[in-house]
MARMARBA-782524 format. One line per field, with one value per residue: residue in three letters; residue number from 1; x, y, z of N, C-alpha, C, O in turn. Coordinates in steps of 0.2 Angstrom, whole numbers, plus 5000, padded with zeros to 4 digits. Layout:
BEGIN
res: ALA / ... .
n: NUM / ... .
n.east: X / ... .
n.north: Y / ... .
n.up: Z / ... .
ca.east: X / ... .
ca.north: Y / ... .
ca.up: Z / ... .
c.east: X / ... .
c.north: Y / ... .
c.up: Z / ... .
o.east: X / ... .
o.north: Y / ... .
o.up: Z / ... .
END
This chain:
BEGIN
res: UNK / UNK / UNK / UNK / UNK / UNK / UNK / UNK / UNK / UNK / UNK / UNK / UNK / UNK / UNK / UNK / UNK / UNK / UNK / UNK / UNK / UNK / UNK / UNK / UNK / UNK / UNK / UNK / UNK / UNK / UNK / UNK / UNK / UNK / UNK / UNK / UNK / UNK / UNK / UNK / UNK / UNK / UNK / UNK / UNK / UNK / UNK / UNK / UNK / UNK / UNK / UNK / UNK / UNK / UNK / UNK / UNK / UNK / UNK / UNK / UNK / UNK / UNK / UNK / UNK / UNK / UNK / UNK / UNK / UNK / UNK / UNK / UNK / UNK / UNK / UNK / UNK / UNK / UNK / UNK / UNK / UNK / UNK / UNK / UNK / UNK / UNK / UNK / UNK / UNK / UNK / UNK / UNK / UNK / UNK / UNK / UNK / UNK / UNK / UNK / UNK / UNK / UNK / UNK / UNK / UNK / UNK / UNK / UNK / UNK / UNK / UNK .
n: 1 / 2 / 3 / 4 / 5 / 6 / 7 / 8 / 9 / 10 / 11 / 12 / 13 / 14 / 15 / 16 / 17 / 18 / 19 / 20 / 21 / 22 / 23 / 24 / 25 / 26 / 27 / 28 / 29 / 30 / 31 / 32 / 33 / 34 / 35 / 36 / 37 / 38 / 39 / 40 / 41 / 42 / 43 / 44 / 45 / 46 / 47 / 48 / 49 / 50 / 51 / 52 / 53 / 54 / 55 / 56 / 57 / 58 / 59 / 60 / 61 / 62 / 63 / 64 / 65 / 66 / 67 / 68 / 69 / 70 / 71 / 72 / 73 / 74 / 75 / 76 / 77 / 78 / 79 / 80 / 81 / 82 / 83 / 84 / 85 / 86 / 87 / 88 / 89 / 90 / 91 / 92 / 93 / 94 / 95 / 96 / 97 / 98 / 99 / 100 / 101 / 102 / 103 / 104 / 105 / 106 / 107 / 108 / 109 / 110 / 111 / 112 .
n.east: 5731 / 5746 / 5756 / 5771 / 5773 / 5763 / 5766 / 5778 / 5773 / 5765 / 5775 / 5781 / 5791 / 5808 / 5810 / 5821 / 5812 / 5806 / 5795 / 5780 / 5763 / 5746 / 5740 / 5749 / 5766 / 5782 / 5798 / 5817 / 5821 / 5827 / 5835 / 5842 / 5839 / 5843 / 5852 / 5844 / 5832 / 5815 / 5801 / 5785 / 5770 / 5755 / 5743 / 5733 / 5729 / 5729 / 5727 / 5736 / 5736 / 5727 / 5716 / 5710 / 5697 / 5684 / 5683 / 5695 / 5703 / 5705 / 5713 / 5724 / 5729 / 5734 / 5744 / 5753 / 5753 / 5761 / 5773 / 5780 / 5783 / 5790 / 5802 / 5806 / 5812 / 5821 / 5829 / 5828 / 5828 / 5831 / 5822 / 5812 / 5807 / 5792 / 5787 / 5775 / 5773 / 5763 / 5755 / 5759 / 5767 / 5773 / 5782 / 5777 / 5782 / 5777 / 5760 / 5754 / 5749 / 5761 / 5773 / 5788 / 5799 / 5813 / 5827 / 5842 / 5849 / 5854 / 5843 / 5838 / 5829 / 5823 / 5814 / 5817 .
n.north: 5282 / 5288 / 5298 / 5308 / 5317 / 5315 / 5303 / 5310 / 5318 / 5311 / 5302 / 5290 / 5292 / 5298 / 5315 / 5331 / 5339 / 5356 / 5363 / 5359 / 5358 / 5356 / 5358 / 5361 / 5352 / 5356 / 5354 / 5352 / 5356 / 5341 / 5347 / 5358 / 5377 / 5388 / 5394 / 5394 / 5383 / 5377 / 5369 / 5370 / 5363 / 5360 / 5347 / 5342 / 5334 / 5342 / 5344 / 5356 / 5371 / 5375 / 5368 / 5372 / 5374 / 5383 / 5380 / 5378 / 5389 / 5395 / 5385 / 5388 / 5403 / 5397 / 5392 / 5401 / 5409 / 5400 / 5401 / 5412 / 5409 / 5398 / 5407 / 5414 / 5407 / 5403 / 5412 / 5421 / 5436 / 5446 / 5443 / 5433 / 5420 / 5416 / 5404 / 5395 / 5383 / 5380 / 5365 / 5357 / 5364 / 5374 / 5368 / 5358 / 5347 / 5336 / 5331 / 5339 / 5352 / 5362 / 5375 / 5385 / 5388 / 5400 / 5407 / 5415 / 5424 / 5440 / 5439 / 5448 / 5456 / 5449 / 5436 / 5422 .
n.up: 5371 / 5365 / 5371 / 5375 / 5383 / 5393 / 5398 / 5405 / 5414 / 5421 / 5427 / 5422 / 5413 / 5416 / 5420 / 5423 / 5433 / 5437 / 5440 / 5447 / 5449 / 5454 / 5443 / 5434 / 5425 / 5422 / 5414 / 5411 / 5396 / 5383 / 5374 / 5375 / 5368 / 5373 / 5390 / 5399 / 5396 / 5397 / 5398 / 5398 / 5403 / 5403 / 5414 / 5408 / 5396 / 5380 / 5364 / 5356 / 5353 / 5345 / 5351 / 5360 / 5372 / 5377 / 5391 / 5396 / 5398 / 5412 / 5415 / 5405 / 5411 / 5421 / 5417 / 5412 / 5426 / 5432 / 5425 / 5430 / 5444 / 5440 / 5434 / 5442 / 5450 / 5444 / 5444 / 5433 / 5431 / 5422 / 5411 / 5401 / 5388 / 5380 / 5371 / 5360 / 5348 / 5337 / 5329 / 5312 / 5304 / 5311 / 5318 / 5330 / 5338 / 5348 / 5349 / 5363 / 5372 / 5375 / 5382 / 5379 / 5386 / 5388 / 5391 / 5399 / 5395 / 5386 / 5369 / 5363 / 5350 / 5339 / 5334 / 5326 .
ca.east: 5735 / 5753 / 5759 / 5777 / 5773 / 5757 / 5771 / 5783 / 5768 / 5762 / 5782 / 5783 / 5796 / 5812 / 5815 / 5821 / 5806 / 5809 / 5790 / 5775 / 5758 / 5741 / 5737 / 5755 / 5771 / 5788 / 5805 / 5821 / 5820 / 5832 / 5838 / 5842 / 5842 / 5846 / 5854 / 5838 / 5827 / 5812 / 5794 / 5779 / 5764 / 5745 / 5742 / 5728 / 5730 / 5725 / 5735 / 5739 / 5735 / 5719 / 5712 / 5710 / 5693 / 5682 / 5683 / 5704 / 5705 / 5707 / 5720 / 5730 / 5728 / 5739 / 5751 / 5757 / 5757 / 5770 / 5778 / 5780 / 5788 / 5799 / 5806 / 5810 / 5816 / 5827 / 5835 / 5826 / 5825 / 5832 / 5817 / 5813 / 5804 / 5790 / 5786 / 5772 / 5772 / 5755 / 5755 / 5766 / 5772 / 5777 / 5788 / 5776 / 5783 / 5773 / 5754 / 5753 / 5749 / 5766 / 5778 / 5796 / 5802 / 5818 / 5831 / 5848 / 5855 / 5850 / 5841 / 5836 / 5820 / 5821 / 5812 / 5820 .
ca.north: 5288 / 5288 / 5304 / 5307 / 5321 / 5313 / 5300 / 5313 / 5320 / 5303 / 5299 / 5285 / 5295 / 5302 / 5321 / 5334 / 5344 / 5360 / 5366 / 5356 / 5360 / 5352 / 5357 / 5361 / 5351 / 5360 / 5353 / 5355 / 5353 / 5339 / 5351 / 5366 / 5381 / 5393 / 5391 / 5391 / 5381 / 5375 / 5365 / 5371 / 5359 / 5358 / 5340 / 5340 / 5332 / 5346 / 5344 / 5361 / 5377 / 5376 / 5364 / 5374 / 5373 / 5387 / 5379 / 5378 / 5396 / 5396 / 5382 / 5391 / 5405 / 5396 / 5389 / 5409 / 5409 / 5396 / 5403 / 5418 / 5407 / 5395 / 5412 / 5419 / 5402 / 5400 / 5419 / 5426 / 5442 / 5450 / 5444 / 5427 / 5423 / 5410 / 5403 / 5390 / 5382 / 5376 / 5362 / 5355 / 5371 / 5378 / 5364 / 5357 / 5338 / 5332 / 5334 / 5341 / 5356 / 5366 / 5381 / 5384 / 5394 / 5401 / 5415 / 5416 / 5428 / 5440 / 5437 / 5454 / 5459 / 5444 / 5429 / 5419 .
ca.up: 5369 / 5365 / 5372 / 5379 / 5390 / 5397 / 5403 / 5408 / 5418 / 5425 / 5431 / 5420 / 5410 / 5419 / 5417 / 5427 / 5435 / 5439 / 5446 / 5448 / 5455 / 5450 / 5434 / 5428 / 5427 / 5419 / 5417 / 5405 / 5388 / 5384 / 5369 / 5377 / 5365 / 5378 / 5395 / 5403 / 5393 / 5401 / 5395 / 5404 / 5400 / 5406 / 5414 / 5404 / 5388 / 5375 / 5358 / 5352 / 5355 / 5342 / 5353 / 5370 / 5374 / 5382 / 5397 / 5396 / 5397 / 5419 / 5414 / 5401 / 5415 / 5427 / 5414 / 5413 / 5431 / 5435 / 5422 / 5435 / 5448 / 5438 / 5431 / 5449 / 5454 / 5441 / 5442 / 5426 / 5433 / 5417 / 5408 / 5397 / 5382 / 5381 / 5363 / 5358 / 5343 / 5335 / 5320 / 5310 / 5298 / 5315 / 5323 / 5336 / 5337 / 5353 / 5349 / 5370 / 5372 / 5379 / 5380 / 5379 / 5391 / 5387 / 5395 / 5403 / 5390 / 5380 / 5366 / 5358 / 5346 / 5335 / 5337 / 5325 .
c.east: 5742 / 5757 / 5765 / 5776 / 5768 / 5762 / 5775 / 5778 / 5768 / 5770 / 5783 / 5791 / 5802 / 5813 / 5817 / 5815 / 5809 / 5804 / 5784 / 5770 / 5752 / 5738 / 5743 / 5762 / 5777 / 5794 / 5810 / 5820 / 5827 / 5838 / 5838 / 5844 / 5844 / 5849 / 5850 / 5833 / 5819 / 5805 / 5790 / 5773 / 5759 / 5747 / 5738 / 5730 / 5726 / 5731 / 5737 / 5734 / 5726 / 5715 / 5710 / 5701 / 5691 / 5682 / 5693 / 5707 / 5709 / 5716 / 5726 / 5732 / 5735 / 5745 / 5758 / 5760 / 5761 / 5774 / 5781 / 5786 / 5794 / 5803 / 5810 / 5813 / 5820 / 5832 / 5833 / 5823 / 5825 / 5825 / 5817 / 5807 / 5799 / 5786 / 5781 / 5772 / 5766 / 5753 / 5763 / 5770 / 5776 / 5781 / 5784 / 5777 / 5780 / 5769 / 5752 / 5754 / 5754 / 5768 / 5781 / 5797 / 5811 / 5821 / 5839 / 5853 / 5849 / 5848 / 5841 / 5829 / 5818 / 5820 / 5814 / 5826 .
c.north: 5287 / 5294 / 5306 / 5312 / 5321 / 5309 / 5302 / 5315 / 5315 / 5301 / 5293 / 5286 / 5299 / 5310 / 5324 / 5341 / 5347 / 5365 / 5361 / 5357 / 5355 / 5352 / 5360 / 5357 / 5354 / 5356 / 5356 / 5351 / 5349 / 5342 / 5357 / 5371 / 5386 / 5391 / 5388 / 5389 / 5376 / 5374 / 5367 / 5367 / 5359 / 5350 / 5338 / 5340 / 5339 / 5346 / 5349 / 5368 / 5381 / 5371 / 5364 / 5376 / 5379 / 5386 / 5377 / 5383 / 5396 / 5390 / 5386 / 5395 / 5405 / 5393 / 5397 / 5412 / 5407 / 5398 / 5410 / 5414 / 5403 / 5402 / 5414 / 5412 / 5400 / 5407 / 5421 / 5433 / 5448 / 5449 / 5436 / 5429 / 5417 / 5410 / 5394 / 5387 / 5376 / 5373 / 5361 / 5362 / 5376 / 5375 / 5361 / 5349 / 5335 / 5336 / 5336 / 5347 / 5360 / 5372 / 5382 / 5391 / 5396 / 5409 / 5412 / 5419 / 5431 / 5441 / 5443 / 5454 / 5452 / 5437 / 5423 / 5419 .
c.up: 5370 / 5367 / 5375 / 5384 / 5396 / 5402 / 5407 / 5414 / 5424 / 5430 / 5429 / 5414 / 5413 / 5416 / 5423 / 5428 / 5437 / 5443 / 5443 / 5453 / 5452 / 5446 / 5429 / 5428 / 5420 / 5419 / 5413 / 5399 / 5386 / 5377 / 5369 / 5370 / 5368 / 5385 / 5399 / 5397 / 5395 / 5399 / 5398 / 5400 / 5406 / 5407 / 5409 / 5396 / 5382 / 5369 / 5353 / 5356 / 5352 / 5344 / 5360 / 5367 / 5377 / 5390 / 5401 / 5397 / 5406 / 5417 / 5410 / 5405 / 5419 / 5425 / 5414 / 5421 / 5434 / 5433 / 5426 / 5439 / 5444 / 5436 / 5437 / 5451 / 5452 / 5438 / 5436 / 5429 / 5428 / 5412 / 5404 / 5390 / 5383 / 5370 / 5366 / 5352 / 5340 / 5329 / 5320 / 5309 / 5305 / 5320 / 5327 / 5333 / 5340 / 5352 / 5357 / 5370 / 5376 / 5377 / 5382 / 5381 / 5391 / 5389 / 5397 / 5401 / 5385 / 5375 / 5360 / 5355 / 5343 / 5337 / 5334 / 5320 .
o.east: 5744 / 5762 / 5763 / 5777 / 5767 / 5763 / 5777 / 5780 / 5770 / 5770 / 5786 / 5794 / 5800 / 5815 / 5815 / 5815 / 5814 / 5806 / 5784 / 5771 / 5753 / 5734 / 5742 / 5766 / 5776 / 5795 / 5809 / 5819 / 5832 / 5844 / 5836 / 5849 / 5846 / 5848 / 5850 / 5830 / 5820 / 5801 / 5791 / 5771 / 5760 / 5751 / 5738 / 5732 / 5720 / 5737 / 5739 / 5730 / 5722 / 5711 / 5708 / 5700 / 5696 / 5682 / 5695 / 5713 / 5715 / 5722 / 5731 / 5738 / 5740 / 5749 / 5764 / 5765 / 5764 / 5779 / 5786 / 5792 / 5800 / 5809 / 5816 / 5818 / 5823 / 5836 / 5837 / 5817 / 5822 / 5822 / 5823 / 5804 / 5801 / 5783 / 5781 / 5772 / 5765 / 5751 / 5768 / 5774 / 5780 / 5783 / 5789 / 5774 / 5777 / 5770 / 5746 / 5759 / 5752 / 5766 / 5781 / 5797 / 5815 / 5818 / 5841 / 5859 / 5844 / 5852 / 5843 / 5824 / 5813 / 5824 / 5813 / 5830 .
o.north: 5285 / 5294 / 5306 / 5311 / 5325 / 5310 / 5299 / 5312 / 5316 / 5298 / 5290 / 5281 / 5304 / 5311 / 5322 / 5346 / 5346 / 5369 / 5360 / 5358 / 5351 / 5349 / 5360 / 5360 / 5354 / 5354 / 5361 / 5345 / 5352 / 5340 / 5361 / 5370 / 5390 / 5385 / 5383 / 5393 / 5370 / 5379 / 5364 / 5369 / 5358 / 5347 / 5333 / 5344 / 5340 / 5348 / 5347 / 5368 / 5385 / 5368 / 5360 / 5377 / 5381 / 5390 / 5375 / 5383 / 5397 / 5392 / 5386 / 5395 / 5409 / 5390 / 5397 / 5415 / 5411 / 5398 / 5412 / 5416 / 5404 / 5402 / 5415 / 5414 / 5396 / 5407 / 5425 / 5434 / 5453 / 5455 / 5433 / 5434 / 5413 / 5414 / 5390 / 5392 / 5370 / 5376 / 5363 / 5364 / 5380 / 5377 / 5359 / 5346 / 5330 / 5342 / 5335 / 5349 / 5361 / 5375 / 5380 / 5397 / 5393 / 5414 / 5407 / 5418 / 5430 / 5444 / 5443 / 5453 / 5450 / 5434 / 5418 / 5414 .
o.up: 5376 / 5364 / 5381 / 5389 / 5400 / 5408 / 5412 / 5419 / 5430 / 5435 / 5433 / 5413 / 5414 / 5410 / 5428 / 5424 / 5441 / 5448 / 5437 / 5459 / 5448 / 5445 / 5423 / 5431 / 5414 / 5425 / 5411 / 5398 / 5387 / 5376 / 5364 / 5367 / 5363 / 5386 / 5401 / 5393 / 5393 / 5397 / 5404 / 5395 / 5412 / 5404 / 5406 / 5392 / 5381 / 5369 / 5348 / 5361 / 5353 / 5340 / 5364 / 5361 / 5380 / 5394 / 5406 / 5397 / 5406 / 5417 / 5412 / 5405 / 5421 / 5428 / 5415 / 5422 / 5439 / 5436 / 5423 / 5439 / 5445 / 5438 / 5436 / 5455 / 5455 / 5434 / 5434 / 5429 / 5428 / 5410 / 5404 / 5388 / 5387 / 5365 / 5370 / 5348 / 5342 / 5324 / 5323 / 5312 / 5305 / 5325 / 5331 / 5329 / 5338 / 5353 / 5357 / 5367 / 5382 / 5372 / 5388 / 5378 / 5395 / 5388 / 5394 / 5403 / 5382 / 5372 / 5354 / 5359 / 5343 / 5340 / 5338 / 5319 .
END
């Protein structure tokens, strides 16, 4: 499997992490579109959002709850946003199942 964020995962890729536990690691996205822009990925290989598994559900679970603390640990107390994008027609470039954690300004109603 060719996966760049199985690598980033693994530590054979540099990024900068920002929270890591054992079923989640998060860093910055190196194409920030907000001030805070921030990747939250499952370790577990799953390649998209239409390929979570019944048994992926606890996992997806605690992808929301980190997303709890990186938020508090990175000062989004105003609020952020988290976006997935699933398939090509919606942008998703790395088949890995993540989501883009964005804040540090407000954004408003509209999503794009």
């Amino acid at each position: 499997m060719d996966c760049i964020f199985c690598e980033i995962i693994k530590g054979n890729i540099p990024s900068t992490k920002v929270y890591e536990d054992e079923f989640v690691t998060a860093f910055n996205d190196l194409n920030p579109q907000m001030p805070v822009h921030v990747l939250i990925v499952p370790k577990k290989h799953i390649a998209s959002a239409n390929d979570i598994a019944e048994e992926d559900a606890e996992l997806v679970g605690r992808v929301f709850l980190a997303a709890q603390k990186i938020a508090e640990k990175l000062g989004l107390e105003n609020g952020y946003r988290i976006i997935n994008n699933c398939g090509e027609d919606a942008g998703q470039t790395v088949k890995h199942l993540h989501f883009h954690m964005l804040g540090g300004k407000t954004m408003g109603e509209r999503i794009i």
